[in-house]
C-alpha positions as CSV (number, residue, x, y, z in Angstrom):
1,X,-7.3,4.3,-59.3
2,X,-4.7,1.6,-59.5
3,X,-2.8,0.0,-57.3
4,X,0.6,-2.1,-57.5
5,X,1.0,-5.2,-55.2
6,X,3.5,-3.8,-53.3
7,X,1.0,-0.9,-52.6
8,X,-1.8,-3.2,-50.9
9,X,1.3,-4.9,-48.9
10,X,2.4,-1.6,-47.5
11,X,-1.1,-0.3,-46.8
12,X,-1.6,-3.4,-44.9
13,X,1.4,-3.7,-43.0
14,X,0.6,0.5,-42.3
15,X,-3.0,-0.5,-40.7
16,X,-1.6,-3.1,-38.4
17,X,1.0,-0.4,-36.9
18,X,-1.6,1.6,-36.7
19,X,-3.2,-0.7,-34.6
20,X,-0.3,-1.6,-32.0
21,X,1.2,1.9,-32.0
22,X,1.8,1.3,-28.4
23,X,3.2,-1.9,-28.3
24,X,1.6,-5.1,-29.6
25,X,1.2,-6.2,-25.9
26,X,-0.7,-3.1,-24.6
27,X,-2.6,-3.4,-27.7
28,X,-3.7,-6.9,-27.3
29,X,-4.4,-6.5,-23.3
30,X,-6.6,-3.4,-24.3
31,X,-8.3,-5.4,-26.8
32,X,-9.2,-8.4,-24.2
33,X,-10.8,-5.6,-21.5
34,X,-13.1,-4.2,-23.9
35,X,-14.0,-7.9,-24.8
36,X,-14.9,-8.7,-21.2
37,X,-16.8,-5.1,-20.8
38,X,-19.0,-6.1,-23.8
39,X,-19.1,-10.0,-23.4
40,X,-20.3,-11.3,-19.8
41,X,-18.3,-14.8,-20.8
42,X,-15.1,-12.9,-21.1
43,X,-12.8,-12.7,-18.4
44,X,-9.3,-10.9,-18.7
45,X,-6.6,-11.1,-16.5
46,X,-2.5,-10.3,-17.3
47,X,0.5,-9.6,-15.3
48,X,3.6,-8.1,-16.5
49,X,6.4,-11.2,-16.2
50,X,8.6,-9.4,-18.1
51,X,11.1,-9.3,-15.2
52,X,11.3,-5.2,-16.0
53,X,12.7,-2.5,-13.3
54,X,9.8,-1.0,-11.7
55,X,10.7,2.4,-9.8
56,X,8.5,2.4,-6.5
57,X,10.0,5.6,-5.0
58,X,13.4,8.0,-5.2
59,X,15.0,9.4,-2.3
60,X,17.3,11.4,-1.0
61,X,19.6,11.1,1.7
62,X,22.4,12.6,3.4
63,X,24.5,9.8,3.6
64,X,25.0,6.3,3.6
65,X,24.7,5.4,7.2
66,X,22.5,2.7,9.2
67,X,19.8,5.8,10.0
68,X,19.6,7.0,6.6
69,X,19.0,3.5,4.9
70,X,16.7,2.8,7.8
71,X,14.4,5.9,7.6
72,X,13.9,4.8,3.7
73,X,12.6,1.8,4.3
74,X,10.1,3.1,6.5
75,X,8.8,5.5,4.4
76,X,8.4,3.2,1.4
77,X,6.1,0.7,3.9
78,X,4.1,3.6,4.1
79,X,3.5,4.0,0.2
80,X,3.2,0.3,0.0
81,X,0.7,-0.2,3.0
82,X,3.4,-2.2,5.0
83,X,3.5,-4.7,2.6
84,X,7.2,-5.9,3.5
85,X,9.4,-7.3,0.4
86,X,10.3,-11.0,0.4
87,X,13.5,-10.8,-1.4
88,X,15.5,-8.0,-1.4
89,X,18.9,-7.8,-3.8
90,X,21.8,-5.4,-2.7
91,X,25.3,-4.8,-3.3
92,X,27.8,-5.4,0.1
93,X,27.2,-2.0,1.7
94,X,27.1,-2.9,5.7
95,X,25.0,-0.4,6.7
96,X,22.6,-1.0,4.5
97,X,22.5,-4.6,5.6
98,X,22.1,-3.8,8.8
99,X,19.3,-1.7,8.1
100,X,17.6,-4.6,5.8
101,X,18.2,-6.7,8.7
102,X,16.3,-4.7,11.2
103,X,13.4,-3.8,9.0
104,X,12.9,-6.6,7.0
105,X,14.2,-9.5,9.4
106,X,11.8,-12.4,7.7
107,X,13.2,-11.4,4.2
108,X,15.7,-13.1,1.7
109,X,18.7,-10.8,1.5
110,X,21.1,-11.5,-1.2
111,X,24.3,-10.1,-2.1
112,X,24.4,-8.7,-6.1
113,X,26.1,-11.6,-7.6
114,X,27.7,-9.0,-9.9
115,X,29.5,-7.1,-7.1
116,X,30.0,-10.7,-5.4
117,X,32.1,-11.7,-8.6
118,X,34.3,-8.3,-8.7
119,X,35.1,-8.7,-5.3
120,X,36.8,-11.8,-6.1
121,X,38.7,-10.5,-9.2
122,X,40.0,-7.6,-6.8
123,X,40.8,-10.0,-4.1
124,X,41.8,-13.5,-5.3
125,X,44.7,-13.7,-8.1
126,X,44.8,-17.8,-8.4
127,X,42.4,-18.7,-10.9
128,X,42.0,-21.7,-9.9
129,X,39.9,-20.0,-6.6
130,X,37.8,-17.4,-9.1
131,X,36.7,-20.9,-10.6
132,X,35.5,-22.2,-7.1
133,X,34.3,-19.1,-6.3
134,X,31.9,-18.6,-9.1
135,X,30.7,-22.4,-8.7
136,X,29.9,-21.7,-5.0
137,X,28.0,-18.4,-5.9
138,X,26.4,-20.4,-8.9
139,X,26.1,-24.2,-9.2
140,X,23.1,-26.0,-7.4
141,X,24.9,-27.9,-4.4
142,X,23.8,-28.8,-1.3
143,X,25.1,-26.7,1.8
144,X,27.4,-30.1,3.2
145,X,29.4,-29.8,-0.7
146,X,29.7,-26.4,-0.1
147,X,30.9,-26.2,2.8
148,X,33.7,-29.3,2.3
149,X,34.9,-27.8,-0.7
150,X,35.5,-24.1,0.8
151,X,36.9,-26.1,4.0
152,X,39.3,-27.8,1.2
153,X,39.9,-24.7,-0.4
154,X,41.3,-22.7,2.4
155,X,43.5,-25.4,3.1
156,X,45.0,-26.1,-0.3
157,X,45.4,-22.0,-0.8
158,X,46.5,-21.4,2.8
159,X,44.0,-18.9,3.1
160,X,43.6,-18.8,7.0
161,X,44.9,-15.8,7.9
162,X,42.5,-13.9,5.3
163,X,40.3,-11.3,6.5
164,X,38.5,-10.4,3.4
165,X,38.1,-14.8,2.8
166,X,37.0,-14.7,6.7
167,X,34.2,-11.5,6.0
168,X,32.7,-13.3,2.7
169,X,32.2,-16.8,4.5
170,X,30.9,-15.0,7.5
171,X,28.1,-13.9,4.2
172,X,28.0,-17.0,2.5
173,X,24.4,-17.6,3.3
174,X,23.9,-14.2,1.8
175,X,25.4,-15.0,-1.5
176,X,26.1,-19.0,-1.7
177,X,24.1,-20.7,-4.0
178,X,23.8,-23.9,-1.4
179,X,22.1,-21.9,1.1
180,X,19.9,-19.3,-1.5
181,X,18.8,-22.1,-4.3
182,X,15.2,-23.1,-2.8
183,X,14.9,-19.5,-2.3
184,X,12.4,-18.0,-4.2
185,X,14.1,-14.9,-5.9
186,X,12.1,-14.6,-9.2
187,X,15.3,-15.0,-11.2
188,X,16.8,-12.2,-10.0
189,X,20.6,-12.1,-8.4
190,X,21.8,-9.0,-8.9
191,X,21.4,-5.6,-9.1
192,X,22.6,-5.1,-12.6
193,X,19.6,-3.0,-14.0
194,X,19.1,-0.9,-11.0
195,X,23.3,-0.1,-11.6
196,X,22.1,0.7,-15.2
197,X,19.4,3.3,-14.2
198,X,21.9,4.8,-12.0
199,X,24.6,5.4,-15.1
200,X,21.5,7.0,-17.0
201,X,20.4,9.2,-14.2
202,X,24.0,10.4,-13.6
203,X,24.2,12.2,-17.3
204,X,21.1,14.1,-16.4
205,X,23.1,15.3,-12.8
206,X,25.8,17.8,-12.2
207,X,27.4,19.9,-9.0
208,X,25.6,23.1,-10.4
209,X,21.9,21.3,-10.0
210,X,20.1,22.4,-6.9
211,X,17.9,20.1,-5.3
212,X,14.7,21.3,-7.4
213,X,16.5,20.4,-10.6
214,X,18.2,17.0,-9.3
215,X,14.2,16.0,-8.4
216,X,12.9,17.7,-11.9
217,X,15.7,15.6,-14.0
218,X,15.7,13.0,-11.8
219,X,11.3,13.0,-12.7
220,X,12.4,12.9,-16.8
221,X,14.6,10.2,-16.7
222,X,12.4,7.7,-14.8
C-alpha cells in the first residue's frame, strides 16, 4: 500500500505525541529512571523549577483573626514535620502578620508587592510619589538611599501628618526592596497566583453549598 510524503510526516509527528502524551517533561524524566533502574552508571535526579503553585493544604476557618491564622499554621507543621517556611509572601492583613510573626519568627515575611502597589494608587494621587514608591518597593538600593530619599520625600510632599505614609514605613522592611534584596525569596514577591486560584475556586462556590460540597468542589478544582 502507498503512501504520500505528507502521510509518513504525520505518522511520525503521531508516534512522538504518542510518546509525550503527558508532557514532554514527564516523559523525558520517566525515560531517565528507567535508564538508571537498568544501567548501574545512570544516575537521575530532577526538581521542578518551574516556579508553579503547589497546594500543601486547604482550610477552613471561622474568621480572620490572630487565633484562626495561628491554629493554621500549626497544623500545617504537623503535615510538614515542623519543617518551618523561610519565606513567606502575604498580602497586609495584620492579623495574619501577627500570627506569621509568632510562628515563624526566624522567617522572611514580605508584603505582596501587588497589594503593596494598589495601596499606593488608593492612597497617593501625585504621581510623582507612585514613581518613588514603586522604585523603593523595586530598584536595588541600599537601605541609607532609601531611607534619604523617603526622608526627602515626606518633606517635599508634606506628608507628616500621614497615617497611612506613617503605617507603610513602620513596614518598609516588610516590603522595601533595600531591606528584602539579599533576601533569598526564589523570585517570588507576590501573591498573584495564589489570588488567581482563589478567583477559580470562587466559580465552583455559592451560599447554597454546605460544607461537604465547598470541601468536594473545593477537592475538583485543585
Amino acid at each position: 500500500m502507498g503512501f504520500t510524503k505528507k502521510d509518513a510526516y504525520n505518522y511520525i509527528e503521531k508516534t512522538k505525541r504518542e510518546k509525550i502524551v503527558d508532557g514532554d517533561g514527564n516523559a523525558a524524566i520517566i525515560y531517565l529512571e528507567k535508564k538508571a533502574v537498568s544501567d548501574l552508571m545512570c544516575m537521575a535526579r530532577y526538581s521542578n523549577n518551574h516556579k508553579q503553585t503547589t497546594i500543601f493544604g486547604f482550610s477552613l476557618v471561622l474568621d480572620e483573626s490572630i487565633g484562626s491564622y495561628t491554629w493554621l499554621p500549626e497544623n500545617l507543621l504537623q503535615v510538614m514535620c515542623n519543617k518551618k517556611p523561610l519565606v513567606i509572601v502575604t498580602d497586609g492583613c495584620d492579623s495574619m502578620r501577627a500570627a506569621i510573626k509568632a510562628m515563624f519568627s526566624e522567617a522572611t515575611h514580605r508584603l505582596c508587592a501587588w497589594h503593596v502597589e494598589k495601596n499606593v494608587t488608593s492612597n497617593v494621587k501625585d504621581e510623582g510619589l507612585r514613581q518613588l514608591f514603586t522604585r523603593w518597593l523595586y530598584s536595588n538600593m541600599e537601605i541609607e538611599e532609601f531611607e534619604a530619599g523617603w526622608d526627602a520625600a515626606v518633606e517635599e510632599y508634606r506628608l507628616h501628618d500621614s497615617f497611612w505614609v506613617k503605617e507603610t514605613y513602620d513596614k518598609r522592611r516588610m516590603w522595601a526592596n533595600a531591606y528584602l534584596k539579599d533576601k533569598f525569596c526564589v523570585g517570588f514577591c507576590t501573591t498573584f497566583r495564589c489570588e488567581e486560584i482563589n478567583a477559580n475556586v470562587k466559580k465552583f462556590l455559592n451560599l447554597r453549598h454546605n460544607v461537604l460540597e465547598l470541601v468536594q468542589n473545593v477537592e475538583l478544582m485543585v
